[in-house]
C-alpha atoms as an extended CHARMM CRD file, in Angstrom:
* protein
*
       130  EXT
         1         1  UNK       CA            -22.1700000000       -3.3670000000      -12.4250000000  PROA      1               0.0000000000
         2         2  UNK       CA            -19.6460000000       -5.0970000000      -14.4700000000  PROA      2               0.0000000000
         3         3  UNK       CA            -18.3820000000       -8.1780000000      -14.4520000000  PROA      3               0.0000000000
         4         4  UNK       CA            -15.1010000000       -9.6150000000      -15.4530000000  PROA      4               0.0000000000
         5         5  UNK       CA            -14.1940000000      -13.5790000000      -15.8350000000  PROA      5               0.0000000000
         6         6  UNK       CA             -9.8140000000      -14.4070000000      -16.4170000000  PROA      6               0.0000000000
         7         7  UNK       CA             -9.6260000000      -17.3960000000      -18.7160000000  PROA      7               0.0000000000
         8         8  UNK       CA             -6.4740000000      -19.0160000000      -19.8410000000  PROA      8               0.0000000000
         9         9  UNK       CA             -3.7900000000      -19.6220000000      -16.7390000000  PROA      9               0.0000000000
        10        10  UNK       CA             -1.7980000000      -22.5200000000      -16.2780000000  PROA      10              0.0000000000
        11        11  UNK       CA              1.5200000000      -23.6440000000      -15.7280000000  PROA      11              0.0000000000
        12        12  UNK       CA              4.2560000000      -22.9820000000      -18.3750000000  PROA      12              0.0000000000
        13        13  UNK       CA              7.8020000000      -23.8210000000      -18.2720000000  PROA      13              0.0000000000
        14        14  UNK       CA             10.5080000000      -20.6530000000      -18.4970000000  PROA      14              0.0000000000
        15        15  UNK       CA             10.5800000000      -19.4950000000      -21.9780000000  PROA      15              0.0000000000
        16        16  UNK       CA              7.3500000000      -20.1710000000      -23.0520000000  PROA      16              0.0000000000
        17        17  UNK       CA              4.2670000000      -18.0620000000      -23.8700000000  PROA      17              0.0000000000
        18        18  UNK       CA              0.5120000000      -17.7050000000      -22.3900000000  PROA      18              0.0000000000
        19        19  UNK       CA             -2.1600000000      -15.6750000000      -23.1650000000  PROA      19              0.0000000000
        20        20  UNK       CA             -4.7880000000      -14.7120000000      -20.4390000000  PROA      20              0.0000000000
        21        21  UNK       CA             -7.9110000000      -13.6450000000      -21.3350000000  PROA      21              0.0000000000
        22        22  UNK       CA            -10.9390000000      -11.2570000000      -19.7410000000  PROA      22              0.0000000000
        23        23  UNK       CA            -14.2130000000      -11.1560000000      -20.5750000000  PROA      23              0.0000000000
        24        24  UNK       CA            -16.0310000000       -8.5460000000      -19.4130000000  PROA      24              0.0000000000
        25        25  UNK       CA            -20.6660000000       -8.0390000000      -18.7320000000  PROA      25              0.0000000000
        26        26  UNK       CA            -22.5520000000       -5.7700000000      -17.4580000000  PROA      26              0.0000000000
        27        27  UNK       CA            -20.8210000000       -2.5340000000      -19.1350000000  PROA      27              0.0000000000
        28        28  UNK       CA            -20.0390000000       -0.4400000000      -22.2870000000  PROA      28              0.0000000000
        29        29  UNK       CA            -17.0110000000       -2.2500000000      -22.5780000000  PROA      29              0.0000000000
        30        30  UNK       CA            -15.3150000000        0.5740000000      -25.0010000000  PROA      30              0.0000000000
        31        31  UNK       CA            -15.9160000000        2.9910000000      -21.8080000000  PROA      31              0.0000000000
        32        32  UNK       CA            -13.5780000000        1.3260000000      -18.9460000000  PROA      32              0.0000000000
        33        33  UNK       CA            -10.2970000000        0.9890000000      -18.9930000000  PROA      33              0.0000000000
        34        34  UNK       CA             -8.7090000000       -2.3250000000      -18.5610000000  PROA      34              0.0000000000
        35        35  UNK       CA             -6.0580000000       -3.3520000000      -16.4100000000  PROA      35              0.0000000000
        36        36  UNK       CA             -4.0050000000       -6.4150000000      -15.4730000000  PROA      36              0.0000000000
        37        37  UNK       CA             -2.7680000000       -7.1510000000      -11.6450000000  PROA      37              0.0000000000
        38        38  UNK       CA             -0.9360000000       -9.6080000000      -10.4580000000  PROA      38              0.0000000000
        39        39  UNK       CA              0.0360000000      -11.0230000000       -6.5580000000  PROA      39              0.0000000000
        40        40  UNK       CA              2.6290000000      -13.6070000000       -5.6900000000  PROA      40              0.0000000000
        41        41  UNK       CA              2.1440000000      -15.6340000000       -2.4670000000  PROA      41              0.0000000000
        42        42  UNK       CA              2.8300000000      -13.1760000000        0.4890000000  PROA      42              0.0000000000
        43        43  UNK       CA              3.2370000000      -10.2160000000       -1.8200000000  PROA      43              0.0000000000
        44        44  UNK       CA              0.9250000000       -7.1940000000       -2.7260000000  PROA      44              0.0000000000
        45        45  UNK       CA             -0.6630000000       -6.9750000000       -5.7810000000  PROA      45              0.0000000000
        46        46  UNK       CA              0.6670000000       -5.1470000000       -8.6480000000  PROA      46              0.0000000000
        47        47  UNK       CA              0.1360000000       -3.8500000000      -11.8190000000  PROA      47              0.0000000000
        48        48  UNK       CA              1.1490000000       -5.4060000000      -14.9190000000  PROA      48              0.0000000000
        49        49  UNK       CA             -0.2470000000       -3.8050000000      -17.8740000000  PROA      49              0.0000000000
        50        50  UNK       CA             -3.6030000000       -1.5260000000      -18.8280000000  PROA      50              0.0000000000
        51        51  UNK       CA             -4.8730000000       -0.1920000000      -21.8890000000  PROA      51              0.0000000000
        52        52  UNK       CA             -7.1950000000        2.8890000000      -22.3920000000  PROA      52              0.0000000000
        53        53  UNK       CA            -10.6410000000        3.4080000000      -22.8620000000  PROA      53              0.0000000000
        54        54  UNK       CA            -11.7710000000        3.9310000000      -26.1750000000  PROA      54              0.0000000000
        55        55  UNK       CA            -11.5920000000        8.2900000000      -26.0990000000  PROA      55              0.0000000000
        56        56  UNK       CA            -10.4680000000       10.0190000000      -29.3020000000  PROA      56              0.0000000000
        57        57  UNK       CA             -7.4540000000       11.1850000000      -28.1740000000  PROA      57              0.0000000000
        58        58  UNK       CA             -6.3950000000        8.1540000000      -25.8800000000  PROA      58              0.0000000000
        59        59  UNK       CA             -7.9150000000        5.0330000000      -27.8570000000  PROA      59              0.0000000000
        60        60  UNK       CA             -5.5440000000        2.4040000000      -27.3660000000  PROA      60              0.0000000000
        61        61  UNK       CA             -2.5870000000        4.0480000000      -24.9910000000  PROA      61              0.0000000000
        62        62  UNK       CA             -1.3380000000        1.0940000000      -23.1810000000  PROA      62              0.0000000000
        63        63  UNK       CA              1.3980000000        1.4320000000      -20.0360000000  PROA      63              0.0000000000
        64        64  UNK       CA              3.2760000000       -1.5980000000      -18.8630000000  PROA      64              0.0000000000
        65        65  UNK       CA              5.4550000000       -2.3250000000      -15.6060000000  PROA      65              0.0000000000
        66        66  UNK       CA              9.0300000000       -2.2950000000      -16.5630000000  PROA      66              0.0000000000
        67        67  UNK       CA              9.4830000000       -6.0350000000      -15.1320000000  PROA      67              0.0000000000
        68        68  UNK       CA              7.2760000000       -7.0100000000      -18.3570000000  PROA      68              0.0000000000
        69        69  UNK       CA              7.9020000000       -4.5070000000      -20.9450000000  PROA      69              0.0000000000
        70        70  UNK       CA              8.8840000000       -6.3330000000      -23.9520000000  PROA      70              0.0000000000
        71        71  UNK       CA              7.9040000000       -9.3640000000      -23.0820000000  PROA      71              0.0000000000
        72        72  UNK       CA              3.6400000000       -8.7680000000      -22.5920000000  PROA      72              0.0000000000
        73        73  UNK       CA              1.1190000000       -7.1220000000      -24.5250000000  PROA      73              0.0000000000
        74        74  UNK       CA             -1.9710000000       -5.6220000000      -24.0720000000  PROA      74              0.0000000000
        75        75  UNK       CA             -4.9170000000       -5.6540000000      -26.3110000000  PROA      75              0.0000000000
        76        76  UNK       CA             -8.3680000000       -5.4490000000      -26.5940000000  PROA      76              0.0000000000
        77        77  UNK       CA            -11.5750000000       -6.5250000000      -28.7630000000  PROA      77              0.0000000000
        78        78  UNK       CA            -14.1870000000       -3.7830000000      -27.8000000000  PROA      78              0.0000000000
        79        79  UNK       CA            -16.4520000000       -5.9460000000      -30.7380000000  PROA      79              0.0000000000
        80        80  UNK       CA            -15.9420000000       -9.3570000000      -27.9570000000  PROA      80              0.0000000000
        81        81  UNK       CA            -15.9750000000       -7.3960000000      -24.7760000000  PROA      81              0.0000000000
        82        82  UNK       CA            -12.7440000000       -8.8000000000      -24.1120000000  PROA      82              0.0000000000
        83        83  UNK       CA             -9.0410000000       -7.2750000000      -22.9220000000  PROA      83              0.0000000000
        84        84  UNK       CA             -6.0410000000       -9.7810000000      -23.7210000000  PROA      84              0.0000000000
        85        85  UNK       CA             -2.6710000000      -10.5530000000      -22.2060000000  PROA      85              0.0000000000
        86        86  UNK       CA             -0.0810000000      -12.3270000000      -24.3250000000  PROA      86              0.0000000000
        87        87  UNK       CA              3.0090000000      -13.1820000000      -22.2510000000  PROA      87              0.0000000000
        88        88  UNK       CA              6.1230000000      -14.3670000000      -23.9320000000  PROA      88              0.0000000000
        89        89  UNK       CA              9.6650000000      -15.5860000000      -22.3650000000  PROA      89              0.0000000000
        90        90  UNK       CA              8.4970000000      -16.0640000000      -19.3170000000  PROA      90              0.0000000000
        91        91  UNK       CA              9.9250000000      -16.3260000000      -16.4370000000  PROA      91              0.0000000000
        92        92  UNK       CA              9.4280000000      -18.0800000000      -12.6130000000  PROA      92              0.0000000000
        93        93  UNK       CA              9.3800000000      -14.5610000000      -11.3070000000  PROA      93              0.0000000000
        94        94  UNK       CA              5.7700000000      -13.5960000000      -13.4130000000  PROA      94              0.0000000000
        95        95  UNK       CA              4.3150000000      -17.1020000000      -11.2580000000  PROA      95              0.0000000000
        96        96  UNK       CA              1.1740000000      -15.3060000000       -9.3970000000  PROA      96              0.0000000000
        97        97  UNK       CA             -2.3680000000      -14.7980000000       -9.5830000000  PROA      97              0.0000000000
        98        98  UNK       CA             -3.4030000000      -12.3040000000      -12.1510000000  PROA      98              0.0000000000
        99        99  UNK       CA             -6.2770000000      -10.2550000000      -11.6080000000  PROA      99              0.0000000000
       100       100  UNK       CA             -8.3510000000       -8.1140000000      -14.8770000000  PROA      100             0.0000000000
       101       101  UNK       CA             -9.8230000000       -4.8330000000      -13.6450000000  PROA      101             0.0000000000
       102       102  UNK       CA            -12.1900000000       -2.4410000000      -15.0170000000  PROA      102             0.0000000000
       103       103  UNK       CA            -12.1380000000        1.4340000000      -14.3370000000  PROA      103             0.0000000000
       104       104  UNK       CA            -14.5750000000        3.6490000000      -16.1920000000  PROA      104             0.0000000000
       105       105  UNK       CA            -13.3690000000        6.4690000000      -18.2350000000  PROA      105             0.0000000000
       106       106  UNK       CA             -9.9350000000        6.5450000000      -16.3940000000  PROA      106             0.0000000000
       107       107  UNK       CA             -7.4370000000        8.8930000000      -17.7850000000  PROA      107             0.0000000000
       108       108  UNK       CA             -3.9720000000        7.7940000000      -19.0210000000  PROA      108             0.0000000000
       109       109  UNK       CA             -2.2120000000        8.6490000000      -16.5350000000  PROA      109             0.0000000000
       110       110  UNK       CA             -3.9280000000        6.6240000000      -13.4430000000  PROA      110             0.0000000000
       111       111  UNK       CA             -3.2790000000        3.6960000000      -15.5450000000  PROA      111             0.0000000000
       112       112  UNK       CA             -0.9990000000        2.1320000000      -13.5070000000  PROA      112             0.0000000000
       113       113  UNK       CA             -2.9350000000        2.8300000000      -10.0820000000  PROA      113             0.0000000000
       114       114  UNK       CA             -3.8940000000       -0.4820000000       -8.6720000000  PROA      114             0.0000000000
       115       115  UNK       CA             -6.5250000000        1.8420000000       -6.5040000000  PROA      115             0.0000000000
       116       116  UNK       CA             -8.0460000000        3.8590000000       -9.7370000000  PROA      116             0.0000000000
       117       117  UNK       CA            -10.4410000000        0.0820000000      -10.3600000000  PROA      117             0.0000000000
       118       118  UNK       CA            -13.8130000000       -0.4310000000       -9.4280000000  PROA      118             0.0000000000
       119       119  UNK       CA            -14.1250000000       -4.0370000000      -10.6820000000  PROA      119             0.0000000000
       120       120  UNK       CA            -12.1420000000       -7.0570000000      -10.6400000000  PROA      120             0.0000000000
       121       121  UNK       CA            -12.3480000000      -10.7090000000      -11.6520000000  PROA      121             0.0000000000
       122       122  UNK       CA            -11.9600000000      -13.5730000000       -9.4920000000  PROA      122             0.0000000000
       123       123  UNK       CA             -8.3160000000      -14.2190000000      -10.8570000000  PROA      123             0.0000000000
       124       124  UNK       CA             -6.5200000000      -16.8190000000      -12.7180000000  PROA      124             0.0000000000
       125       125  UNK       CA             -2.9550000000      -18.8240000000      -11.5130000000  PROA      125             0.0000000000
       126       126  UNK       CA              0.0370000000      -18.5030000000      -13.6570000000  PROA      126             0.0000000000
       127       127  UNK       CA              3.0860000000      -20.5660000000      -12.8080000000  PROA      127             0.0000000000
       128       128  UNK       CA              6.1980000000      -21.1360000000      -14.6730000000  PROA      128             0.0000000000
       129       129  UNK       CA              8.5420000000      -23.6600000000      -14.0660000000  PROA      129             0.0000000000
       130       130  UNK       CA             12.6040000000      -23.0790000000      -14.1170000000  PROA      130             0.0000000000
């Protein structure tokens, strides 16, 4: 069973930066992909970002929604047991709840599928001011 803890929400004003961070128990950590979700008020929750598991061929392939690309990043620390999420220029459209989520051994191109994760955190609350 693996666990997963969001640290490092808040409220930011437009333009600024925040980096969201997911520490993960319980699991080989360089085994599960990593993914982060996100839900508005009254909207579904969607992906944001993920990052691979650590295969040989796939180590580090990383796939982004196009409303972020450019603007977030994706990494991980396989040594801390921890996936990252810097966010820069934001916006009052990226205000939501985001969500970290685990899938084991997922290949690249499920990344993005919101249904492809066993385990998620509890969430942390992002808002950006205008």
């Amino acid at each position: 069973q693996v666990q997963l803890v969001e640290f490092g929400g808040g409220l930011e004003q437009a333009g600024g930066s925040l980096r969201l961070s997911c520490a993960a128990s319980g699991g080989t950590f360089s085994d599960y992909t990593m993914g982060w979700f996100r839900q508005a008020p009254g909207k579904e929750r969607e992906f944001v970002a993920a990052i691979s598991w650590s295969c040989s061929w796939c180590s580090g392939s990383a796939d982004y929604a196009d409303s972020v690309k450019g603007r977030f990043t994706i990494s991980r620390d396989n040594a801390k047991n921890t996936v990252y999420l810097q966010m820069n220029s934001l916006k009052p459209e990226d205000t939501a709840a985001y969500y970290c989520a685990a899938a084991f051994h997922l290949p690249a191109y499920r990344l993005a599928q919101k249904g492809s994760y066993n385990y998620w955190g509890q969430g942390t609350q992002v808002t950006i001011s205008s």
